[in-house]
C-alpha positions, -999 to 999 in steps of 0.1 A, spaced: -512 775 387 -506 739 395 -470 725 403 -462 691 381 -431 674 389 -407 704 374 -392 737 388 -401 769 372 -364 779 361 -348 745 376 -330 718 359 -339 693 383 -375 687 391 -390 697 422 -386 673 449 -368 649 424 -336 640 448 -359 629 475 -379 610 447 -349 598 439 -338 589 472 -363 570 484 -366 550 449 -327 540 456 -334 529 491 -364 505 482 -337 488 457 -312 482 482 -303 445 496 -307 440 528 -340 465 528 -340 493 553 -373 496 564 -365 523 590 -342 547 563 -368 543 538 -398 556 557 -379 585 566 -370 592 532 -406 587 523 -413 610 550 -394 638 538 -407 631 500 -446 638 518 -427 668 531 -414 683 504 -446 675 476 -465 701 509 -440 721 514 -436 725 470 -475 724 469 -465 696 442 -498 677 428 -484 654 400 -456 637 390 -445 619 359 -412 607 339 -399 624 310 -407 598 286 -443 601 300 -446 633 292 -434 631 256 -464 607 249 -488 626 261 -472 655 238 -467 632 209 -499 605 213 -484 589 183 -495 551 183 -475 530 166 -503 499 161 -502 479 128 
């Protein structure tokens, strides 16, 4: 069975507060080039270690559940 971006039986999905992490540290003024290659680092890490193969936002997920189109 394939791991997508969610824990089996955890709230928070699986590698998410690296995700997380490194998404905050790209945002930050003055850039950290150095910080945020580690935290990409251990993002890679953890996707290998999780045997992760997809990732997607919440909202993403509800349209692919609910491909409701809302074109006049």
């Amino acid at each position: 069975m394939e791991k997508e971006g969610v824990g089996e039986n955890e709230k928070q999905p699986v590698c998410g507060e690296q995700a997380l992490d490194l998404l905050n540290c790209v945002t930050h003024s003055p850039y950290d080039q150095d910080k945020c290659l580690r935290l990409l680092q251990s993002l890679r890490d953890c996707v290998l270690n999780k045997k992760v193969k997809k990732f997607s936002l919440a909202d993403q997920e509800q349209r692919e559940a609910n491909p409701t189109d809302k074109k006049a």
